[in-house]
KETORLO-272941 format. One record per residue (C-alpha): residue number from 1; residue in three letters; x, y, z. Coordinates in nm, 3 decimals, decimal comma. Example, Ala and Ser with C-alpha at 12.3 -4.5 7.8 and 13.67 -1.06 7.14 Angstrom:
// KETORLO-272941
<pt 1; "ALA"; <1,230; -0,450; 0,780>>
<pt 2; "SER"; <1,367; -0,106; 0,714>>
//
This chain:
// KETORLO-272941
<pt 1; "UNK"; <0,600; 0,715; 1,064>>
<pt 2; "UNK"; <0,330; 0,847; 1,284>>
<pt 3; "UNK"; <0,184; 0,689; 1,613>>
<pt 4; "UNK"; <-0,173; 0,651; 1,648>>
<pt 5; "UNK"; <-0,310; 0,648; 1,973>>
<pt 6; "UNK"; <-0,256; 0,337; 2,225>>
<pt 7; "UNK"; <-0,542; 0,037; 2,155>>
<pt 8; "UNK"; <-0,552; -0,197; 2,461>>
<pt 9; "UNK"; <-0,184; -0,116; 2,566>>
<pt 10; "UNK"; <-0,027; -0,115; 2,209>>
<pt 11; "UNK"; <0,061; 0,117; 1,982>>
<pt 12; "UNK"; <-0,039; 0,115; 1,612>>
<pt 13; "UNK"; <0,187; 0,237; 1,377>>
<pt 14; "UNK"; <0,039; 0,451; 1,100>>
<pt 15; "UNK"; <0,176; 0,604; 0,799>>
<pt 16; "UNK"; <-0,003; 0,861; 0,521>>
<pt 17; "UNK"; <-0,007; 0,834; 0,157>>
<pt 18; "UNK"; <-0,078; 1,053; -0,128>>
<pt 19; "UNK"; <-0,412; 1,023; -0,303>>
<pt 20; "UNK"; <-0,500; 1,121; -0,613>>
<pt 21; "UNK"; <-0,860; 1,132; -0,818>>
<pt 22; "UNK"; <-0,929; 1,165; -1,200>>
<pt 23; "UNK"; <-1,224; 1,194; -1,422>>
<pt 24; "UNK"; <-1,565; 1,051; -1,266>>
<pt 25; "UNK"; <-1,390; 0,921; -0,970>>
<pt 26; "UNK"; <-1,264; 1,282; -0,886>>
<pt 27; "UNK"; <-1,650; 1,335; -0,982>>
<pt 28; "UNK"; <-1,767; 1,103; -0,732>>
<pt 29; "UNK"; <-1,524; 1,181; -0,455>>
<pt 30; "UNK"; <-1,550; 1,540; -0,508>>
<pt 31; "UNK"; <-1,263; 1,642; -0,426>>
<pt 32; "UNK"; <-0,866; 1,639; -0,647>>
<pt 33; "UNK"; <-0,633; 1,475; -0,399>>
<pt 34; "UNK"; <-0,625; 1,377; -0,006>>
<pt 35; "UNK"; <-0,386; 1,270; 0,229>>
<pt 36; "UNK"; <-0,473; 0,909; 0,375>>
<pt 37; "UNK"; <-0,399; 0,726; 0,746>>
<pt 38; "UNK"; <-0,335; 0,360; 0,695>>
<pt 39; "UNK"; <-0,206; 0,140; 0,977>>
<pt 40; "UNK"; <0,154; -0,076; 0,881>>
<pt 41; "UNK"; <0,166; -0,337; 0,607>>
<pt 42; "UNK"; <-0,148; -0,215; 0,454>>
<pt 43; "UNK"; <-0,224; -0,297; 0,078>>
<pt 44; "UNK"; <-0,363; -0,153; -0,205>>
<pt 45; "UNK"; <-0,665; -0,351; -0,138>>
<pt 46; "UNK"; <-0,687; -0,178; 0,217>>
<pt 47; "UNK"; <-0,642; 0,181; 0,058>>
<pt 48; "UNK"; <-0,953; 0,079; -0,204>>
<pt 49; "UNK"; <-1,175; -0,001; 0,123>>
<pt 50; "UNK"; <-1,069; 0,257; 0,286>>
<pt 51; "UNK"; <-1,167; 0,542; -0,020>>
<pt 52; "UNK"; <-1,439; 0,308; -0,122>>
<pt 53; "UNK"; <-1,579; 0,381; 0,280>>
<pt 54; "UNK"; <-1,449; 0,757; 0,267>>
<pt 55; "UNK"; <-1,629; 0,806; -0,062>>
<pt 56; "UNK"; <-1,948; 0,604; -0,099>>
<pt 57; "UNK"; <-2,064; 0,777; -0,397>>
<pt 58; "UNK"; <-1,762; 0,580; -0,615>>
<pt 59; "UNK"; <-1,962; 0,252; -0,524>>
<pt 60; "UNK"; <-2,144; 0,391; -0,791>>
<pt 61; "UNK"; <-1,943; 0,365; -1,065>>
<pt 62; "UNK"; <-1,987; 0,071; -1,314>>
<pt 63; "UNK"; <-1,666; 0,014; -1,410>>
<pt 64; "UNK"; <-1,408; -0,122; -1,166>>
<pt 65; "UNK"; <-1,127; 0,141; -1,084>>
<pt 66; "UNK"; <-0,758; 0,156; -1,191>>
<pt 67; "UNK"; <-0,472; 0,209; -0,928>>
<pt 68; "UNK"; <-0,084; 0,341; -1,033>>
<pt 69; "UNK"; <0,144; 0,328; -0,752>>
<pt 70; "UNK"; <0,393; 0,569; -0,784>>
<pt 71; "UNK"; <0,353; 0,574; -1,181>>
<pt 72; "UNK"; <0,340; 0,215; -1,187>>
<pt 73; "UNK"; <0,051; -0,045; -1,217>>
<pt 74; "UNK"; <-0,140; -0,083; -0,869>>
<pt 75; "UNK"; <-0,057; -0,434; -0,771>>
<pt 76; "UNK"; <-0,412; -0,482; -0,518>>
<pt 77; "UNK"; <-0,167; -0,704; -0,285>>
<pt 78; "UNK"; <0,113; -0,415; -0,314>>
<pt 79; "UNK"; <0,194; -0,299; 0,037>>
<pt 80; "UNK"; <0,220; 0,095; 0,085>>
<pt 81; "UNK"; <0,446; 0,264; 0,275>>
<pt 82; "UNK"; <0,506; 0,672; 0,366>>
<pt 83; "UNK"; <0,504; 0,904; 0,105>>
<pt 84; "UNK"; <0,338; 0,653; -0,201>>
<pt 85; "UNK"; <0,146; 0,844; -0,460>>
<pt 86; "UNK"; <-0,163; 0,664; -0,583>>
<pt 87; "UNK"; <-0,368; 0,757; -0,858>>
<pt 88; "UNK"; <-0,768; 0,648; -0,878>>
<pt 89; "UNK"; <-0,879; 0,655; -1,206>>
<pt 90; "UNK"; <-1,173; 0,449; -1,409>>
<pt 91; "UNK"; <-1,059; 0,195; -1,668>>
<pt 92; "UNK"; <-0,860; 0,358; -1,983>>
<pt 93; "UNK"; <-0,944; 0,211; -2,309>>
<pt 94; "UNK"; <-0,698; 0,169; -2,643>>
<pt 95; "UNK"; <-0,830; 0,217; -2,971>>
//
């Protein structure tokens, strides 16, 4: 876990996870895959305001995006932790 730097006497504790973009949201973000800083205990709904902030252009994007966390359905109340892979992609259709 990494420290970030002292706030009004107290340290915040921050960790990095793994992001990765497909289709238009790569489009939008412009880039493949970043590293993220997130402070401990935050969610998936943290990381999406975070990139959401980061990125402005995938405010965009009409459709609502998709989350996996580590291969698994993004839970938006999930909390991350070091090392998580997350994949933004738009919504996948069956057919």
């Amino acid at each position: 876990m990494t420290r970030a730097p002292r706030i009004e006497n107290k340290v915040i504790s921050t960790f990095e996870v793994n992001v990765l973009y497909f289709a238009q949201v790569r489009e939008a973000a412009g880039i493949r895959e970043e590293k993220v800083m997130l402070v401990k205990d935050s969610t998936v709904n943290n990381l999406i305001s975070k990139i959401k902030e980061t990125h402005p252009r995938i405010l965009r994007l009409k459709e609502n995006i998709q989350l996996a966390v580590n291969c698994n359905s993004g839970d938006k109340n999930l909390t991350l932790k070091e090392g998580d892979q997350i994949a933004v992609f738009p919504p996948v259709a069956g057919g």
